[in-house]
N, C-alpha and C positions, 0 to 999 in steps of 0.2 A: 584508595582504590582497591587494596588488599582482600578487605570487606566485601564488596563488589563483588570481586573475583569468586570469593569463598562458600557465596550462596545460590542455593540452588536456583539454576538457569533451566524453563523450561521450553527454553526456546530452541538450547542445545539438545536437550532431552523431554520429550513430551510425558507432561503426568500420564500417570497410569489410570484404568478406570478408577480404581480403589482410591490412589489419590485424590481425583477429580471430584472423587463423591465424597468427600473431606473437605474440597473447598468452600468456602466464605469470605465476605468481604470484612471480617469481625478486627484482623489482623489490619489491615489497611486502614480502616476506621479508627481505630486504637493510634496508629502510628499519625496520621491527621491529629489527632486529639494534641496530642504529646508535641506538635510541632505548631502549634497552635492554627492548626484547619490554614494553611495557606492558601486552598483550593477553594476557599469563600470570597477570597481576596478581590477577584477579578472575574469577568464573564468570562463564557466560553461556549462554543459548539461543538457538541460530541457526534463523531461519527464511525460507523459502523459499516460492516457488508462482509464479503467475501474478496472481492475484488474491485481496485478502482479505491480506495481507503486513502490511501497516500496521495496519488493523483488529484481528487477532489478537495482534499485537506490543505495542499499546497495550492491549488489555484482560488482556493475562498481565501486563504490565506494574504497572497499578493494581491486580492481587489482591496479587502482591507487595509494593507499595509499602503498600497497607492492611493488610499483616502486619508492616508497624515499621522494615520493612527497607530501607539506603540503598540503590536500585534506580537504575542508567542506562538509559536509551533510546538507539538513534540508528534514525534511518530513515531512508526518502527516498522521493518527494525529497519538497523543503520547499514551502512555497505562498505563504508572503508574505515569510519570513527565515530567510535560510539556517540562522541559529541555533538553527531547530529541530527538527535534524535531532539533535541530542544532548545530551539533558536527561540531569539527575539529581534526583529529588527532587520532580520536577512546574517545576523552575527550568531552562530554554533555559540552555547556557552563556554566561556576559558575553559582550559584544565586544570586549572586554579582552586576555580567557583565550585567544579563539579567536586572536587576531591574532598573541597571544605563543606558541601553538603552530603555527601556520602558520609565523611568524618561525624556529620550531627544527627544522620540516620543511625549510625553504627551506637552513639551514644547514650540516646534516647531508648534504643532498642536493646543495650545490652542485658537489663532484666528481664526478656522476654522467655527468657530460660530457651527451650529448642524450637519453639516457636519463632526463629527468626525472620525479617520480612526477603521477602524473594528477590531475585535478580531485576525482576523488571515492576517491582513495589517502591524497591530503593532509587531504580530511575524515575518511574511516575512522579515518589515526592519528590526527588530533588528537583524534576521540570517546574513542579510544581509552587518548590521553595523561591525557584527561580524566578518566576513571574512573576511572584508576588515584590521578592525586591528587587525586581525591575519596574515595579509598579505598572505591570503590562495593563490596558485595557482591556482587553479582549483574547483569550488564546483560542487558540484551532486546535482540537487533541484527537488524536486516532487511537480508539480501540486495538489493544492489543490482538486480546484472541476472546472470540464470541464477543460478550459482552455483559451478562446477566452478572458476571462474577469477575468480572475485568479487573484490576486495579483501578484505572480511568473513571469505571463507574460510583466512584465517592462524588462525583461533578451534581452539580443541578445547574444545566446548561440555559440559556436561552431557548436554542433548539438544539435539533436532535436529527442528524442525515442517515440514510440507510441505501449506500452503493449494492450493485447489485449481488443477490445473493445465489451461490451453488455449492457444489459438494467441496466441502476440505475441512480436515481435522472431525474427519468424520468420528474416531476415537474419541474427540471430548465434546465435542457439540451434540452430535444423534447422528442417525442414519439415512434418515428422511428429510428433504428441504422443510418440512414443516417445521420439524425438532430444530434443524438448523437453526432456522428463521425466529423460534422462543426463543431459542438462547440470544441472537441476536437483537431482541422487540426485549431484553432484558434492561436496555438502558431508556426505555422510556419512563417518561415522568407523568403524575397526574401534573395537567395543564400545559405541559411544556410542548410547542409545535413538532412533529416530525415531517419531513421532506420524506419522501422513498425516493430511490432509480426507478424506473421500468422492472417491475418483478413477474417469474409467471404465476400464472392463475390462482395455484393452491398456495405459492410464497404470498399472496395479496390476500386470502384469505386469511391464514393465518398470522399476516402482523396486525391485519382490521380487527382480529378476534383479542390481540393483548391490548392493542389501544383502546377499544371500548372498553376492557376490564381497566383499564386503569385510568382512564379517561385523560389521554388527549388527541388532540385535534392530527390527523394523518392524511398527506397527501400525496399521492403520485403524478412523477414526471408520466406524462400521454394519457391521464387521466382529466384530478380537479387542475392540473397543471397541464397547459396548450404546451406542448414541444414537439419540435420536428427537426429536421437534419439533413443535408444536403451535402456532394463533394463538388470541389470546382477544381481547376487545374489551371495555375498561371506560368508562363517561364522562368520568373523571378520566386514565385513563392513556393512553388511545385504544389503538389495534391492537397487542398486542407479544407476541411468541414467548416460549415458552416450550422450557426442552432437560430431556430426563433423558438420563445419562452415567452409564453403570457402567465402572468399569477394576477390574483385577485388586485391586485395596485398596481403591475408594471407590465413593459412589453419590452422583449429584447427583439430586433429584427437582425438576422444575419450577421449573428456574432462572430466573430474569427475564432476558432477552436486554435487554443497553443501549442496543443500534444497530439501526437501523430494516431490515429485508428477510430472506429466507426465507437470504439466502448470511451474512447476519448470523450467525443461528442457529448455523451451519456453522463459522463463522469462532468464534463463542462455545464450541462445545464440541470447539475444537480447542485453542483457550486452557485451557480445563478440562482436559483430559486433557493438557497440557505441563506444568500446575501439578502434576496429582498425580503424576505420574513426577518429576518435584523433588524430591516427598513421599517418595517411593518412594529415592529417592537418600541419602535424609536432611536433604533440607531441611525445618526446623520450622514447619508453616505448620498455621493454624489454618481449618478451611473459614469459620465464623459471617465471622471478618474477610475472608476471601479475597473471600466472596458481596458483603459490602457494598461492596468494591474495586470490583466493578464495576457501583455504580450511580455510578458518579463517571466512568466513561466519555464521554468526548464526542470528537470529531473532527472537524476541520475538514475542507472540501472532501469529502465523504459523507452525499448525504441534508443537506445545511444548506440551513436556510432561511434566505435572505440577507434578504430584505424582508417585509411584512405585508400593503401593499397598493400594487400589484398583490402577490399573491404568487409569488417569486421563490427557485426552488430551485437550487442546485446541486450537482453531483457529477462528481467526477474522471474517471467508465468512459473508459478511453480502448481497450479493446475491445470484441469481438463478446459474450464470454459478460459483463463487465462490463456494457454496454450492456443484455443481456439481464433479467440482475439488477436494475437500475434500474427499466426499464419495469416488473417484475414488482413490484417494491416501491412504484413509481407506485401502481398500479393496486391494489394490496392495505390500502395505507397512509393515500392521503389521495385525499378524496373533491372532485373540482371536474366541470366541466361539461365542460371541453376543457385540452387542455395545449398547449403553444405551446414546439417545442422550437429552442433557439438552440444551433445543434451548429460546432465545429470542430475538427481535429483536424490528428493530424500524416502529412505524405502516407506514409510506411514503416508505416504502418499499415494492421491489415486495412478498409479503408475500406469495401468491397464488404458485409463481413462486418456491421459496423456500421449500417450506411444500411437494407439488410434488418430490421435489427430492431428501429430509427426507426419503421418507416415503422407497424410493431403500435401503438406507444402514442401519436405524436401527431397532432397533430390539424392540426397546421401546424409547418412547419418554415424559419429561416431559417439561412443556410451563413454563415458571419464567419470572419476570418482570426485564428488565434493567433497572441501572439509568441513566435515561434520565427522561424529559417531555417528549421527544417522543415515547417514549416507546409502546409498541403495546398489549393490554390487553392478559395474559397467557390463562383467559377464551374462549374471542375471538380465540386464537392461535387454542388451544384444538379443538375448536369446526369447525372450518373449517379444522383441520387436520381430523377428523375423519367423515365428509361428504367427504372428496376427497381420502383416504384412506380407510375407513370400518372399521378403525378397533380403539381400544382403545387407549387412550392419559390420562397423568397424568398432573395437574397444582402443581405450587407451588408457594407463595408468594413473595420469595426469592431466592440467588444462593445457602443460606447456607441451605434451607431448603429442596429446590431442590435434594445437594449435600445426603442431610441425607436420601432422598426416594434411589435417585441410589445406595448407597452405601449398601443399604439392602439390594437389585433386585441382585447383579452382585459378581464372584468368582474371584480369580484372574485370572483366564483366559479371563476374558470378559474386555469392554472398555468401561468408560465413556469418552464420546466426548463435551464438553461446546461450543457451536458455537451459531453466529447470527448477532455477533455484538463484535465490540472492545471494550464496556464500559461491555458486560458480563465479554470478558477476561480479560479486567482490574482488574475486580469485583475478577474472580478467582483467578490472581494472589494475589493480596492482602487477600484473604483467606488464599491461603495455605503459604504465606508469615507468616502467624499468628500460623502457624503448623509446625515448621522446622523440627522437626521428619519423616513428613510426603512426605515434598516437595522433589524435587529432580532438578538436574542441567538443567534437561531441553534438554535434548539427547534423539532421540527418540528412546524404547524400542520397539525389534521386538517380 
């Protein structure tokens, strides 16, 4: 794990242009070779976006897994152990397993002279290693960052998903959703299918434009794909969407959405339509079990409620339309008097873009610092929230100090909300992890 530690993390620290214009997958190819290509071993679907990755990746995930099938995960990043970045089976790989394939990374790669592979190279193959001796069928793999240059991208998938796409990491992607959207339309394959989300206009232009160059086949959900979405309200089940999904072979009618918000939805019948092009492949999957896969759904750091009283939410949006999403699923989802939001984030972020769309759903807001280095000063936060807002902002040095301001301000009728960043929600959970009195399963209360 030493190894691990020792190489460069760009997750802590984002390349630089200069860097980024050095990347290649030449490195990662090389190290496949040498491990003898694990990533051929087993099928897989590769998915991509900006937001909604994780979400979508876990619920295709459990429809397969509830078809019988040995299924891998990996995603990122993790929230409380890194180990869970690469499941098989619904089981985190040991700490064992992982140590003993970093240990064969480190070894394979010590001729590389300074070229060593990266923080998240050495976790790809070791997901990778892993599958394969688990003899996985099938894995579910989420794109790190972009995608044209991903480590992930050594895959030649079955298909290929693409959650919805907007601005973030705008320093290594581009500046324009188009730019974006190439680097993302980076993991397409000639012949391989792609799914999309709902994209806008010029995002649909420009992934049509790399698919016909590279030629395959590209669909979108509210397009060649019938979907639609609706909310219902019961006593027992409280607020939750419902999808219907037509593809060229199947029909889904009034599916149960398992995750809470309207980009849920979105994200649920993008997973639907990656499963039946499976189908459509030849993979034997049965809908009755695919459907029940996904009430087994849950996600940490999304919509989780970490406590009962105060009640206490968290959720990872560490952007503008992710932010967006939240507030919206606030306000549709669960009923309080006020919400009280403890925001931090990281400064390379659209901060601007974020704090705008604060300022709609809460009712009070205090700035805390993440851990990270990149962390975005709670000062600075404050003080451009309330030039672009009017109105007043509280700082605090910390989550737990943070926590001890909201928790005076709010009654049990009101809501703290923790957003910004998954190293805050890591932060929270490992708080109320220290409070078992206090925490609760993580179900969200209406």
């Amino acid at each position: 794990m030493d190894f691990l530690g020792a190489q460069v993390n760009y997750e802590r620290r984002p390349p630089t242009a200069k860097q980024r214009a050095a990347f290649t997958l030449g490195r990662m190819k090389r190290l496949m070779t040498d491990l003898g290509n694990p990533h051929k071993a087993f099928r897989s679907v590769h998915i991509t976006g900006t937001k909604g990755k994780g979400s979508t990746a876990t619920m295709l995930y459990h429809m397969l897994r509830n078809n019988g099938m040995n299924v891998g995960l990996y995603t990122s990043p993790h929230i409380m152990d890194v180990r869970e970045r690469i499941v098989v089976n619904d089981d985190k790989i040991s700490e064992a397993a992982l140590t003993r394939y970093i240990a064969r990374i480190a070894d394979v790669s010590r001729h590389y002279g300074a070229d060593k592979p990266t923080y998240f190279e050495i976790l790809t193959a070791a997901g990778f290693l892993y599958f394969r001796d688990k003899k996985v069928e099938i894995a579910v793999v989420e794109v790190g960052l972009g995608g044209r240059l991903d480590a992930t991208n050594v895959l030649r998938p079955d298909v290929c998903g693409i959650t919805s796409i907007s601005h973030d990491h705008m320093a290594q992607l581009g500046n324009t959703l188009e730019e974006i959207a190439e680097e993302k339309a980076g993991i397409f394959k000639e012949k391989v299918p792609v799914i999309s989300a709902p994209q806008p206009k010029n995002v649909k232009t420009a992934l049509r434009k790399v698919a016909e160059r590279v030629g395959c086949p590209l669909q979108f959900e509210g397009d060649e794909i019938e979907f639609s979405y609706r909310f219902e309200s019961s006593r027992v089940a409280g607020p939750q969407a419902r999808i219907c999904i037509t593809t060229a072979t199947s029909h889904f009618d009034h599916l149960p959405v398992p995750l809470v918000g309207e980009h849920q939805a979105i994200n649920c019948g993008l997973a639907v339509g990656l499963l039946d092009q499976l189908k459509a492949n030849g993979l034997k999957l049965d809908e009755e079990a695919s459907i029940a896969g996904l009430a087994k759904v849950s996600l940490e750091g999304r919509m989780e409620m970490l406590c009962d009283e105060p009640r206490v939410l968290a959720d990872g949006a560490h952007n503008a339309a992710s932010i967006d999403a939240l507030m919206r699923a606030i306000g549709q989802n669960i009923t309080c008097d006020s919400t009280v939001v403890i925001f931090g984030c990281c400064a390379d972020k659209d901060v601007t873009g974020m704090l705008r769309l604060i300022q709609n759903g809460a009712d009070k807001v205090i700035f805390t610092r993440i851990n990270s280095p990149r962390s975005a000063d709670p000062a600075e936060l404050a003080a451009a929230f309330v030039e672009l807002s009017g109105r007043m902002a509280q700082t605090a040095p910390n989550l737990a100090t943070a926590l001890e301001i909201a928790e005076k301000a709010v009654t049990r009728e009101d809501l703290i909300c923790i957003t910004g960043s998954f190293y805050l929600v890591s932060e929270a959970k490992a708080h109320f992890a220290t409070h078992p009195h206090r925490a609760k399963s993580g179900a969200l209360a209406f």
